[in-house]
TIKOLZA-331434 format. One line per field, with one value per residue (C-alpha): x, y, z; residue in three letters; residue number from 1; chain. Coordinates in nm, 2 decimals, always signed. Layout:
<sites>
u	X / ...
v	Y / ...
w	Z / ...
residu	Ala / ...
num	NUM / ...
chaine	A / ...
</sites>
This chain:
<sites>
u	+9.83 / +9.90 / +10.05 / +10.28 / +10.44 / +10.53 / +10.65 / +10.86 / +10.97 / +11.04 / +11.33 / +11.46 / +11.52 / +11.68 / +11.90 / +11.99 / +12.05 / +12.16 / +12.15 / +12.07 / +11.70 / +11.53 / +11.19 / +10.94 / +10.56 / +10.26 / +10.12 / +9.78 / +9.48 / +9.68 / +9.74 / +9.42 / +9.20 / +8.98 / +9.21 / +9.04 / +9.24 / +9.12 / +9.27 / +9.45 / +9.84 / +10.06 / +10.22 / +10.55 / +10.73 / +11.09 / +11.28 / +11.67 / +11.88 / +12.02 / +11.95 / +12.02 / +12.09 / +11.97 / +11.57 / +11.47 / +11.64 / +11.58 / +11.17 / +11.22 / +11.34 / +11.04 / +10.78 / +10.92 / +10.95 / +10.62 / +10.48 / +10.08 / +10.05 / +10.40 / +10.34 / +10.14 / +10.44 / +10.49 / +10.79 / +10.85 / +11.13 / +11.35 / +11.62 / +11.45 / +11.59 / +11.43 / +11.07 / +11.14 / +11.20 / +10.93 / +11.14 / +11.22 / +11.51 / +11.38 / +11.05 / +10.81 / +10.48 / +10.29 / +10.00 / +10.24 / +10.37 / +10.05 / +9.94 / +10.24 / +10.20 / +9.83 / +9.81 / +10.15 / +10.18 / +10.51 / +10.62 / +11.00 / +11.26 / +11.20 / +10.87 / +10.91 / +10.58 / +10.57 / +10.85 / +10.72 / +10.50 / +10.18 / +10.19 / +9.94 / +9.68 / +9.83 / +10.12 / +9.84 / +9.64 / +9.91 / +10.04 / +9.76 / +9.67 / +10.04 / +9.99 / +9.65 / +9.84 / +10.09 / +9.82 / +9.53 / +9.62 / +9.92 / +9.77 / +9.76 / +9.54 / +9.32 / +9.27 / +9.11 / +8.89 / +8.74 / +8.72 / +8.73 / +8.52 / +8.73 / +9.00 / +9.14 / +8.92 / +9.25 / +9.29 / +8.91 / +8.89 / +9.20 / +9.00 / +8.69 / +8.80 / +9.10 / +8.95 / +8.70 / +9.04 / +9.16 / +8.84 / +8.82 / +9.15 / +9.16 / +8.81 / +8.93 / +9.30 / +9.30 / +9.41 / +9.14 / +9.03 / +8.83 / +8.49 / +8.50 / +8.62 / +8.29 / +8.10 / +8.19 / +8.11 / +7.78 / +7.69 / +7.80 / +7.42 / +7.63 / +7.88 / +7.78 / +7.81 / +7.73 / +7.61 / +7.96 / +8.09 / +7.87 / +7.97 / +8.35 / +8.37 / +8.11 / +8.35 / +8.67 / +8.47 / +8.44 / +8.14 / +8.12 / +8.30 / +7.98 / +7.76 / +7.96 / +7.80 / +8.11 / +7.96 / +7.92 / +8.34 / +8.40 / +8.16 / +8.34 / +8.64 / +8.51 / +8.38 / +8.72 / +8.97 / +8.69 / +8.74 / +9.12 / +9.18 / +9.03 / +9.19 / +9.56 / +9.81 / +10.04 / +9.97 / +10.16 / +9.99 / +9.65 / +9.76 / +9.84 / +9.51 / +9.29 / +9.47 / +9.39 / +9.03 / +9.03 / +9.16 / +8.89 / +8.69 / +8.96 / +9.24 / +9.57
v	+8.35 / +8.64 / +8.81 / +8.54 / +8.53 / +8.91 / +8.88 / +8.60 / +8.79 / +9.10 / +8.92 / +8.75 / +9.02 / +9.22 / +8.95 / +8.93 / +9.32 / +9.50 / +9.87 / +9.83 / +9.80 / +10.13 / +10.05 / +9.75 / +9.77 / +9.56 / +9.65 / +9.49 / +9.43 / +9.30 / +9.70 / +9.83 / +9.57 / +9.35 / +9.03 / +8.71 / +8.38 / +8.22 / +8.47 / +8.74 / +8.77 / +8.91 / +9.22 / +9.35 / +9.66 / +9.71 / +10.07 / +10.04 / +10.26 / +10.13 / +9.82 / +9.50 / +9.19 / +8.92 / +9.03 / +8.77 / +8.52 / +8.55 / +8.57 / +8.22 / +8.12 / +8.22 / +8.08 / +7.78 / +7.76 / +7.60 / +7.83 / +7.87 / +8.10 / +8.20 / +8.11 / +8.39 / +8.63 / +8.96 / +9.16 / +9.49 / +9.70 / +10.00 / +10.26 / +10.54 / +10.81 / +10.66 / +10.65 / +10.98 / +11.10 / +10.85 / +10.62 / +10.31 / +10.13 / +9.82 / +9.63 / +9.90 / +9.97 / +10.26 / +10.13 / +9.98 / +10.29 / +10.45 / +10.20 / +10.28 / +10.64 / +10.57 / +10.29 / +10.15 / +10.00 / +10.02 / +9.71 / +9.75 / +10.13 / +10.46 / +10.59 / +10.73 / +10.76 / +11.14 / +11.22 / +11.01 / +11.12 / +10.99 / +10.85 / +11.07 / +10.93 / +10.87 / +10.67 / +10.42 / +10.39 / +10.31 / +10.07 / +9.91 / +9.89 / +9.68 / +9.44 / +9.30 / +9.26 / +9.05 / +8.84 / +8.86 / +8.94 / +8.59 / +8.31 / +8.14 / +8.41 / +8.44 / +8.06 / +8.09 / +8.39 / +8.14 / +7.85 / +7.95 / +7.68 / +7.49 / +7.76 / +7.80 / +8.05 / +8.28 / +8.26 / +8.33 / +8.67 / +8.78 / +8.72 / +8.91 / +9.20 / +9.30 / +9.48 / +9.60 / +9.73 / +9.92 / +10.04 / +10.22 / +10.34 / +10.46 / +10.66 / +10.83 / +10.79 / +10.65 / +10.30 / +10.02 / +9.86 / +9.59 / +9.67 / +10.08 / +9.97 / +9.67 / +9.99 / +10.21 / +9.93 / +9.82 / +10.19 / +10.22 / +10.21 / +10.13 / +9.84 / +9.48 / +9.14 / +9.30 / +8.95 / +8.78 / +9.10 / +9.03 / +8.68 / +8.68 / +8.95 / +8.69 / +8.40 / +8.61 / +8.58 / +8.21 / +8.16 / +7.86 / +7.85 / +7.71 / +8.06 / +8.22 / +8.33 / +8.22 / +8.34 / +8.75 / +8.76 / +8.82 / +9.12 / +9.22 / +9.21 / +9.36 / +9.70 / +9.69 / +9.71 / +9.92 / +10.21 / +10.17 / +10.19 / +10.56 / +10.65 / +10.56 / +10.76 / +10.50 / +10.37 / +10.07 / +9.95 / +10.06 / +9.81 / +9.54 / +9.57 / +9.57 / +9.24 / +9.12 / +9.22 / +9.02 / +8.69 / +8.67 / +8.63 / +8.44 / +8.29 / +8.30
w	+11.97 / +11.72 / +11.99 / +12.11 / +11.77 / +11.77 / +12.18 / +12.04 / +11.67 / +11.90 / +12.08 / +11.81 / +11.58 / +11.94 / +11.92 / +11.60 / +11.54 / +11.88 / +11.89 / +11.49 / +11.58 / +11.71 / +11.70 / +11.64 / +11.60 / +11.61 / +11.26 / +11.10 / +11.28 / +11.62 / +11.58 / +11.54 / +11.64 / +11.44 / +11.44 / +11.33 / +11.40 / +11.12 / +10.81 / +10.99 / +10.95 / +11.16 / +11.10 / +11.25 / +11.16 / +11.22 / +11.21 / +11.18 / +11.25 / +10.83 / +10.66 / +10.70 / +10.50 / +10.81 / +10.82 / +10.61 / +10.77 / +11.06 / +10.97 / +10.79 / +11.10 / +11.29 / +11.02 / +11.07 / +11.45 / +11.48 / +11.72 / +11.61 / +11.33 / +11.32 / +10.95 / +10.89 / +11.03 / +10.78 / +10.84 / +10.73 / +10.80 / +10.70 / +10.80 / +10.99 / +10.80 / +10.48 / +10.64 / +10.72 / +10.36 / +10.25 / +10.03 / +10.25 / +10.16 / +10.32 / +10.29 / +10.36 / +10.13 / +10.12 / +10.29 / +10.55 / +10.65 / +10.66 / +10.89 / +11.08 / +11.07 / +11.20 / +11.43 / +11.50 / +11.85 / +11.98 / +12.13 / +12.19 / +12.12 / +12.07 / +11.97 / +11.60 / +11.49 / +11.51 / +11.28 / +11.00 / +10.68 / +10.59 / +10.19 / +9.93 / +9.79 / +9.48 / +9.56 / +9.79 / +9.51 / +9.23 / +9.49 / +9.64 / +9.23 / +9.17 / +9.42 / +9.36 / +9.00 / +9.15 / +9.43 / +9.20 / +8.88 / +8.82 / +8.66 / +8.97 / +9.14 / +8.83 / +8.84 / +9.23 / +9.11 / +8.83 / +9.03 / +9.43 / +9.52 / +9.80 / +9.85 / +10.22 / +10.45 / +10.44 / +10.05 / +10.03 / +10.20 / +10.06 / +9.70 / +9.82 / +10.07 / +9.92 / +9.66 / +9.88 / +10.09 / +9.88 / +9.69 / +10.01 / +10.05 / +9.72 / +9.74 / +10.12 / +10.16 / +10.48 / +10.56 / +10.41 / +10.77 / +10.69 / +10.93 / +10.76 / +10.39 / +10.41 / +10.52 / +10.31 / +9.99 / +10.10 / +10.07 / +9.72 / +9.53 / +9.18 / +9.34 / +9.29 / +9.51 / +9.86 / +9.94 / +9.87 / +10.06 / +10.39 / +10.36 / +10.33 / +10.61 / +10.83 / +10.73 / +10.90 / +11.21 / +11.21 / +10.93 / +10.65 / +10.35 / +10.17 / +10.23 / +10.04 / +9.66 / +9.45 / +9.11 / +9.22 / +9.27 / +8.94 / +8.94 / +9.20 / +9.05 / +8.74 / +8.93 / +9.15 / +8.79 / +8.61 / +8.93 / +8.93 / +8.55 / +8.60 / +8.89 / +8.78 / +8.60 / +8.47 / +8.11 / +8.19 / +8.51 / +8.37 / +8.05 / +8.27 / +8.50 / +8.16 / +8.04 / +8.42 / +8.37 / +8.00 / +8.19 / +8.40 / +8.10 / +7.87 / +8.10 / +7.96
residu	Unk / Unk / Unk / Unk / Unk / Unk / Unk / Unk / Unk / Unk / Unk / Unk / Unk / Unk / Unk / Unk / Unk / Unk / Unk / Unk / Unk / Unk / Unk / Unk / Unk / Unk / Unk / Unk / Unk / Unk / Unk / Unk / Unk / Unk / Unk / Unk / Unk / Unk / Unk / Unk / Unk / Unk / Unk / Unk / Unk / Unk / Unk / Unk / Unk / Unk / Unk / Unk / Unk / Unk / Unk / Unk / Unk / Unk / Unk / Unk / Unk / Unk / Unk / Unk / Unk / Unk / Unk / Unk / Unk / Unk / Unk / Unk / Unk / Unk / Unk / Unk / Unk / Unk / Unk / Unk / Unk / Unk / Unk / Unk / Unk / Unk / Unk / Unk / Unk / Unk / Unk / Unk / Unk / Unk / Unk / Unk / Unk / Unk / Unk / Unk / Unk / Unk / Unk / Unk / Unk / Unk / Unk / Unk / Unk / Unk / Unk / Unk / Unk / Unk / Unk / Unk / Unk / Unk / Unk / Unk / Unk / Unk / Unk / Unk / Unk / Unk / Unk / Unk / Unk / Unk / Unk / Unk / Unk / Unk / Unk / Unk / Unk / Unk / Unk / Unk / Unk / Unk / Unk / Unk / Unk / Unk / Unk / Unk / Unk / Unk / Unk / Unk / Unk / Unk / Unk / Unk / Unk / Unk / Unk / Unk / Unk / Unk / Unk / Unk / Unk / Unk / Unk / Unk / Unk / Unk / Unk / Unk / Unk / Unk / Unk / Unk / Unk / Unk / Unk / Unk / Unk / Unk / Unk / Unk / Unk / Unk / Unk / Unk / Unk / Unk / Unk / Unk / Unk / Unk / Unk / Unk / Unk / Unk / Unk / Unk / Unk / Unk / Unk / Unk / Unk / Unk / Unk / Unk / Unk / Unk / Unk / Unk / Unk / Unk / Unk / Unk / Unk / Unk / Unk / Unk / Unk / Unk / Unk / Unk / Unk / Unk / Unk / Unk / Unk / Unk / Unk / Unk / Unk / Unk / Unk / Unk / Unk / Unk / Unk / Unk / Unk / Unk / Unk / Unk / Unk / Unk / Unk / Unk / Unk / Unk / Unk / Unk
num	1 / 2 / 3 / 4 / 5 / 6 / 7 / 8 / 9 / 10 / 11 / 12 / 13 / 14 / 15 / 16 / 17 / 18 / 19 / 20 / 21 / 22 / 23 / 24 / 25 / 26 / 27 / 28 / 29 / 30 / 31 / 32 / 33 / 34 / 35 / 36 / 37 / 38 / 39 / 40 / 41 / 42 / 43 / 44 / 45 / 46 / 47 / 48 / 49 / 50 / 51 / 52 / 53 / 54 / 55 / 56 / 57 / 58 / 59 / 60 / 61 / 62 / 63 / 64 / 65 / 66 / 67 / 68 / 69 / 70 / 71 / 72 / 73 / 74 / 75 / 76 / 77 / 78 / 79 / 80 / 81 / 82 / 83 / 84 / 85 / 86 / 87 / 88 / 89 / 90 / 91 / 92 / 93 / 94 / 95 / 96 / 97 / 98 / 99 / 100 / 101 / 102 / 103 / 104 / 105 / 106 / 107 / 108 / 109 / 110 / 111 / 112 / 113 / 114 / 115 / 116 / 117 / 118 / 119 / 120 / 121 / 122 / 123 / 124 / 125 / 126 / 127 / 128 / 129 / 130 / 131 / 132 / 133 / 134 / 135 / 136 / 137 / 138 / 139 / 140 / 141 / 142 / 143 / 144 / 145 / 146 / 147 / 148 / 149 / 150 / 151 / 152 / 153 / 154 / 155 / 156 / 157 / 158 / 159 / 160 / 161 / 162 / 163 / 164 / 165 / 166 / 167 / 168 / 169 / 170 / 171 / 172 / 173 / 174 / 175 / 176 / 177 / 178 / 179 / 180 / 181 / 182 / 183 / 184 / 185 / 186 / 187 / 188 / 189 / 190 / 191 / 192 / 193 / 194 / 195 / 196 / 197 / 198 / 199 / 200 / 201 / 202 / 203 / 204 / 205 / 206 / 207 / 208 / 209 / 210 / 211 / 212 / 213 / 214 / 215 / 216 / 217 / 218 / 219 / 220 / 221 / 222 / 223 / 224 / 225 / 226 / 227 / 228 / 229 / 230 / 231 / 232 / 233 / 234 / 235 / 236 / 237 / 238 / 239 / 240 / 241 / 242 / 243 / 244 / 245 / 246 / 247 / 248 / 249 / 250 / 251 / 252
chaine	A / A / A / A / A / A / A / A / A / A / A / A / A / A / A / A / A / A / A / A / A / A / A / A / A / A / A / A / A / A / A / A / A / A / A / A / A / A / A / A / A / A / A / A / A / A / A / A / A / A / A / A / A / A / A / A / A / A / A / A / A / A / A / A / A / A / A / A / A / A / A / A / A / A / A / A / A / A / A / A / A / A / A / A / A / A / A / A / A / A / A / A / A / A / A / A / A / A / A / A / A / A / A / A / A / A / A / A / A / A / A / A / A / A / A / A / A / A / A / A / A / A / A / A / A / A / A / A / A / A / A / A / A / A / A / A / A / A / A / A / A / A / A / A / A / A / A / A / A / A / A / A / A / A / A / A / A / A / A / A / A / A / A / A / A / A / A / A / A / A / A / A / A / A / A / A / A / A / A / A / A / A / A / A / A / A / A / A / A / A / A / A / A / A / A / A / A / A / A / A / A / A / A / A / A / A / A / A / A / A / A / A / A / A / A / A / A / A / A / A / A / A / A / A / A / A / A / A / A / A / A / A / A / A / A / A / A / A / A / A / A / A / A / A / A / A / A / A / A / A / A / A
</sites>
């Protein structure tokens, strides 16, 4: 099914931007394997040859077709002379473009992959850092990881693996697959909740909700934001993740 959505995205943004487009690629785990009907999105990557104002509309579109899972339709584009400098002037994060620059199945254009640079360490982990603020870190997201008890399967893993994600990515610099980054945890003798971690990768495979050990997330969160506050060199985002961290015990 996640497949159908990009065949039918793929056309509709040929349509919509002509010669414009040079290249789209399967991105995510439809990419590099691992897809799980149940959570996974799908991820498309667009290279233009400059940017353009219609993307987002036309992606509405297409989340709203009806077509199953269409919903879960990500869309992330840029001019190829910006992924080429390694500042996309589009809708292209770091660990996007690494997944591009790794694993990027080209599914209509030119092949680009070649010419394009790999993001540092650094910039993945400041990054990967800011937007588990933005997911996590709101007051909505801190209000799942008190109480995630009933939450979707999809809103679930995102809670658990996430930080396991990009724990991983931030220890190796390679993209945070989600078999290699539970690995890579599990095998950490100082890291707490390896049952909720087993469970939440079991559960993107089609396991219950109910198995999961709710009370070990906020350990896990705990160990994620202690690792990152070190490993960041930004006084501001390392301020914002320790006010995350005292929400989790004293919600705003």
């Amino acid at each position: 099914m996640g497949k159908v959505v990009l065949t039918t995205a793929v056309t509709a943004y040929r349509d919509a931007l002509g010669d414009r487009l040079v290249s789209a690629y399967a991105l995510g785990s439809l990419a590099h394997g691992g897809f799980a009907p149940a959570v996974s999105d799908v991820d498309l990557g667009l290279v233009l040859r400059e940017p353009d104002s219609s993307i987002e509309g036309v992606r509405d579109e297409l989340k709203a077709s009806g077509i199953p899972l269409a919903e879960r339709l990500s869309v992330f584009w840029s001019s190829l002379g910006s992924l080429r400098a390694g500042r996309p002037d589009g809708r292209f994060p770091a660990h996007d473009r690494l997944d591009l620059a790794d694993y990027g199945a080209l599914l209509f254009g030119t092949e680009v992959r070649d010419s394009l640079p790999r993001p540092g360490r650094a910039e993945l982990v400041e990054e990967g850092a800011a937007f588990a603020l933005r997911l996590l870190g709101s007051p909505a997201g801190i209000a799942d990881c008190l109480a995630p008890q009933g939450l979707s399967p999809i809103r679930l893993t995102k809670l658990v693996l996430m930080p396991v994600r990009l724990l991983y990515t931030a220890a190796t610099g390679e993209l945070g697959l989600t078999d290699p980054a539970v690995e890579y945890y599990l095998g950490l003798p100082d890291a707490p909740a390896h049952d909720l971690v087993r469970a939440a990768n079991a559960l993107r495979h089609g396991g219950s909700p109910g198995t999961l050990p709710h009370g070990e997330l906020l350990k896990l969160l705990r160990h994620y934001l202690n690792y990152q506050q070190k490993a960041i060199g930004s006084p501001a985002l390392v301020a914002a993740l320790k006010q995350w961290e005292r929400n989790l015990t004293s919600p705003a």
